[in-house]
C-alpha positions in Angstrom: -15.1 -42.4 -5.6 -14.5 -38.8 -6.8 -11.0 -37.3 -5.5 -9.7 -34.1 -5.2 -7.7 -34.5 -8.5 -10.8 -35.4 -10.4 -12.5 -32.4 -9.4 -9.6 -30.3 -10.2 -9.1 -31.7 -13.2 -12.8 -31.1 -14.3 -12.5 -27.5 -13.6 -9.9 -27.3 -15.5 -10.9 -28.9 -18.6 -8.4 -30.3 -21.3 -5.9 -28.2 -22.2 -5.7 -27.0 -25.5 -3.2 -28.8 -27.9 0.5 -27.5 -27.6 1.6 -25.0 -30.8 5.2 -25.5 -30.4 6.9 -27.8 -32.9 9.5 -29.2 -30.8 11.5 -30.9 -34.2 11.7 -27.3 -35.4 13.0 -26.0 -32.2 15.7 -28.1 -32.3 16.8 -27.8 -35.7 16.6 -24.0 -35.6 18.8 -24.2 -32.4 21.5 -26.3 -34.0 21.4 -23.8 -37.5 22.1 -21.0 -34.7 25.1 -23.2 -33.3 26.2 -23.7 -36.5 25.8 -20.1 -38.2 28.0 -18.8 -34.7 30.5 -21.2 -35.3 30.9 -20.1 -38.8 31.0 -16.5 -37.4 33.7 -17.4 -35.2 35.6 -19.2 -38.3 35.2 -16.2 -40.5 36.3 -13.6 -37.9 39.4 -15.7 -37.0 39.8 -15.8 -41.0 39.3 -11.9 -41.2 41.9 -11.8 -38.6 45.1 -13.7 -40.4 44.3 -12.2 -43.3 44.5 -8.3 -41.8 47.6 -9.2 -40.0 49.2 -11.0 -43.2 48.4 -7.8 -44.9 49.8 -5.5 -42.3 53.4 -7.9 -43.1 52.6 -7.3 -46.8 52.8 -3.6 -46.8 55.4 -3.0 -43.9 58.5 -1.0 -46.0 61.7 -3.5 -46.9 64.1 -3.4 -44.3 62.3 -2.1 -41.5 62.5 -4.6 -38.0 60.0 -6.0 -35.4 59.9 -5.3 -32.1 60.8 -9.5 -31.7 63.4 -9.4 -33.9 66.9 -10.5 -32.6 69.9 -8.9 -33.2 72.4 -11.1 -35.1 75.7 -10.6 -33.3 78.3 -8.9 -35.0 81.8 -11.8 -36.0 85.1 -10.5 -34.8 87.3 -9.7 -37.3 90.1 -12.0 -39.2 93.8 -12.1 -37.9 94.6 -11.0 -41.6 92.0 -8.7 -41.3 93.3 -7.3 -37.9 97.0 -7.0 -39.5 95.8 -5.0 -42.1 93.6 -2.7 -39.8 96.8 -1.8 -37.8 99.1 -1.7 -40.8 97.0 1.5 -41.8 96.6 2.7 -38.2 100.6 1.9 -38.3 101.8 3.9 -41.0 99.7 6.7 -40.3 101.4 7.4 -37.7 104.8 7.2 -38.3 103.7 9.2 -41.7 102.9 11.7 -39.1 105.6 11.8 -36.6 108.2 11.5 -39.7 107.1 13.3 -42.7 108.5 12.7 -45.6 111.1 9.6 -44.4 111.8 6.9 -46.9 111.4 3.0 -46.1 113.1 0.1 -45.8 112.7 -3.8 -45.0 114.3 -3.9 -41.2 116.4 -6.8 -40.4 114.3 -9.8 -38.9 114.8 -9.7 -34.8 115.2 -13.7 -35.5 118.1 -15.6 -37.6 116.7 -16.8 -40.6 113.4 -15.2 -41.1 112.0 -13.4 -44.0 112.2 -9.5 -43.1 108.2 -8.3 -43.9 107.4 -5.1 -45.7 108.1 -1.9 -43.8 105.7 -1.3 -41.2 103.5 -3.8 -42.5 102.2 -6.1 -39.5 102.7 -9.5 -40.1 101.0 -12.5 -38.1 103.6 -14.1 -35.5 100.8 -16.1 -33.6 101.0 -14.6 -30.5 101.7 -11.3 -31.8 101.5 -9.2 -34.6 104.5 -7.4 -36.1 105.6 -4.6 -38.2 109.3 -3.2 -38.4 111.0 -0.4 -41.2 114.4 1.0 -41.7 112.9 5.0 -41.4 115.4 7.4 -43.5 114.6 11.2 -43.5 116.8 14.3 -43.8 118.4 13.8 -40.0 119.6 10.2 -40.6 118.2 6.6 -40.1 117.2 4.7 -37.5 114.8 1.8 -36.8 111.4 1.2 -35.8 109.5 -2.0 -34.6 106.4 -2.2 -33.4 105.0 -5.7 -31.7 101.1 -6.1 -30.7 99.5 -9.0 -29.1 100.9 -11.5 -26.4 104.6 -11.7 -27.2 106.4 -13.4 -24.8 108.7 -11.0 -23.3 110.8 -10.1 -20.2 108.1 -7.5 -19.2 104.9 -9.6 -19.6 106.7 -12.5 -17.1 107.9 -10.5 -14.3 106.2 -6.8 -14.5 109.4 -5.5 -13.4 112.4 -4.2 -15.3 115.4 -6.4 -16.2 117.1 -7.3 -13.0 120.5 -9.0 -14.5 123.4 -6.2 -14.5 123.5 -4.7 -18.4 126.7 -5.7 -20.2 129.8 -3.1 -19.3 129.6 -1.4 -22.7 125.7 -0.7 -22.1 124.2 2.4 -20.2 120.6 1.0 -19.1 117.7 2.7 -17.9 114.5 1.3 -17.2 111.5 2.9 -15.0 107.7 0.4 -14.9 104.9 3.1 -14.4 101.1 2.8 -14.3 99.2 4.5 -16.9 95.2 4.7 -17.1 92.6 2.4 -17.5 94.6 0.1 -15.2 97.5 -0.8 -17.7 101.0 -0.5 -16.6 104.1 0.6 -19.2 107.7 0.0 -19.4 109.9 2.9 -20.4 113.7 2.4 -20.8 116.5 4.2 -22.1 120.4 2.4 -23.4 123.3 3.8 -25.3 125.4 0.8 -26.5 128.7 0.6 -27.6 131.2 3.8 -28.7 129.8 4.7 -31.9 126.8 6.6 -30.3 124.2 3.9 -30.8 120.8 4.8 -28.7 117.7 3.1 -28.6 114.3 3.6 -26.8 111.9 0.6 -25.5 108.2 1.3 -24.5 105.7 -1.4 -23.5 102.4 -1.1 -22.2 100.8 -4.1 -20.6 96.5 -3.5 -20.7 94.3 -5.2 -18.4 93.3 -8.0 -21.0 96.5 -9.1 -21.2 97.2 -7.0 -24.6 100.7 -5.4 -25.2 101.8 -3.1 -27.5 105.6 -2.2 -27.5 107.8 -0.3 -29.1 111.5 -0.2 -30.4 113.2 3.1 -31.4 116.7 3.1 -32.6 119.1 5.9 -34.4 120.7 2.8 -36.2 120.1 -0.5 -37.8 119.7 -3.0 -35.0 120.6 -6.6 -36.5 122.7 -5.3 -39.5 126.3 -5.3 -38.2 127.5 -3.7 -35.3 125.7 -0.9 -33.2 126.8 2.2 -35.1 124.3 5.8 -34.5 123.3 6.8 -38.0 121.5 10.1 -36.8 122.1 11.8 -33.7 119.1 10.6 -31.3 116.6 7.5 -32.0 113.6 7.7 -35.0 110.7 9.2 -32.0 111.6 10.9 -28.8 110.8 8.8 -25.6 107.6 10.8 -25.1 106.5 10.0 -28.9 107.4 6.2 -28.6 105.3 6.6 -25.4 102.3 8.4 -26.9 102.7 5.6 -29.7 102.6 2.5 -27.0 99.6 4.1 -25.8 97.6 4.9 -29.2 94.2 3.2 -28.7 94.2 2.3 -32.4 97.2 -0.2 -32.0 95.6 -1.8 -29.4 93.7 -5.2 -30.2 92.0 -8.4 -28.4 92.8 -11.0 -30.8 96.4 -12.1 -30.3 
């Protein structure tokens, strides 16, 4: 019996033999995998090596974008003493011209007395003192910068017991700017015309600087005047207190 199919398949006749090689099709596919792969490779290549040699020729010294910024380590104790022994004498080089110097008696019993006006390291404070001789007399001079534990820096007020009988005491607390608050005071002690001046100025950080004027030798006998009024006027030993390149945030 003759079906549709068979009759179809007469008409159509056998078809010719197929000219594609189906063993070379594959192979040339995989060498086209292959030759893009190593494309890929060499570009990636191409890629490290321009960027190694854009490294290669960028000028010494000069920072990436990415780079981070190594922070910059405070500076010694003996390093900060010696930064405000200049800042120190500078000063008072300034506001007495021409003055000799002396050691100044140590304010404690038994201590060594440092080198005039250079700051020594206390621990909680730094400090510097001189005996200060020019053509009107001497006087003394101490200057203390840190945390020293004094009257001031406990209560913020001035001394509230009653100053001996042979002591004229002043003492005014006043705010000064950038939120710091100073302590000004004025005595005349004894009958031999002894005066002195005491400034300290209390910053927000905790910082003090303050300073001791005399027209005598505190600590070296009794108090005698040695010129007629104390090494800096009030206002100087005020401006001095205040002088931003005492100030200092290790102590």
């Amino acid at each position: 019996m003759t079906t549709h199919r068979d009759l179809l398949d007469l008409e159509i006749g056998t078809p010719p033999p197929s000219t594609i090689d189906i063993d070379s099709l594959i192979s040339r596919q995989r060498r086209r995998v292959r030759l893009r792969q190593v494309g890929f490779a060499g570009v990636a290549v191409a890629i490290v090596l321009a960027v190694g040699a854009a490294f290669l020729f960028l000028p010494r010294g000069v920072r990436m974008e990415w780079d981070t910024a190594v922070p910059s380590e405070p500076p010694s104790r003996s390093a900060e003493a010696t930064r405000l022994t200049a800042a120190l004498q500078q000063l008072v080089s300034q506001a007495v011209p021409g003055a000799t110097l002396a050691k100044a008696p140590p304010p404690i019993s038994n201590a060594q007395p440092g080198d005039p006006l250079v700051f020594v390291d206390r621990g909680s404070h730094f400090e510097a003192a001189a005996v200060v001789t020019d053509a009107a007399g001497t006087g003394t001079i101490r200057v203390n910068v840190g945390k020293e534990d004094t009257q001031f820096r406990s209560e913020r007020a001035c001394m509230s017991d009653p100053a001996p009988l042979d002591v004229k005491y002043q003492c005014e607390v006043i705010p000064v700017p950038d939120g710091a608050i100073l302590l000004r005071s004025s005595s005349e002690i004894g009958e031999e015309n002894f005066h002195r001046f005491y400034v300290e100025i209390i910053r927000v950080d905790g910082n003090t600087v303050s300073v001791d004027v005399s027209n005598g030798v505190i600590g070296d006998g009794p108090y005698r005047g040695q010129r007629p009024q104390p090494l800096l006027t009030m206002d100087q030993a005020i401006a001095l207190a205040q002088e931003p390149s005492l100030a200092t945030t290790l102590a």
